[in-house]
C-alpha positions, 0 to 999 in steps of 0.5 A: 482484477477483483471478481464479481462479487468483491466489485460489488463490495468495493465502497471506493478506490483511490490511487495516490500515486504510482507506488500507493493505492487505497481501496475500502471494501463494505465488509466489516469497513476493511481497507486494503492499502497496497504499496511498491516499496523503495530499494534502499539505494533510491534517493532519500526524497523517494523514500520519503514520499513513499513513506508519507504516502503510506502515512497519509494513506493510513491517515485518512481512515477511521480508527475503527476500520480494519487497515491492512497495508499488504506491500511488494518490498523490492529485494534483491538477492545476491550468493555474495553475502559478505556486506 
């Protein structure tokens, strides 16, 4: 949810998939790219597609624009710490 005045600097939005998402906001040509990481038990055809989406998605943008990659990193927790 973005508040009435972040709308109205929102240039454009466009989700690349269910993990990644791109929005590119007016202010100072900032784009936000937010990301759902992968656990490292996912299957390595997962892990690749997250991490060429994440690289396409850092691609697509100008070298002059300010790119922060704000990502959820699915960790697990565990009191069992001998692995």
């Amino acid at each position: 949810m973005l508040s009435k005045e972040v709308r109205k600097s929102l240039k454009e939005r466009e989700p690349m998939s269910e993990r990644t998402i791109s929005a590119r906001f007016k202010c100072q040509n900032t784009t936000i790219i937010q990301v759902y990481a992968t656990t490292n038990e996912a299957e390595e055809e997962v892990k690749d597609d997250y991490y060429h989406q994440l690289h396409t998605a850092f691609n697509k943008r100008k070298t002059r624009n300010l790119i922060v990659i704000v990502s959820l990193i699915n960790a697990e927790i565990s009191s069992d710490n001998r692995n």
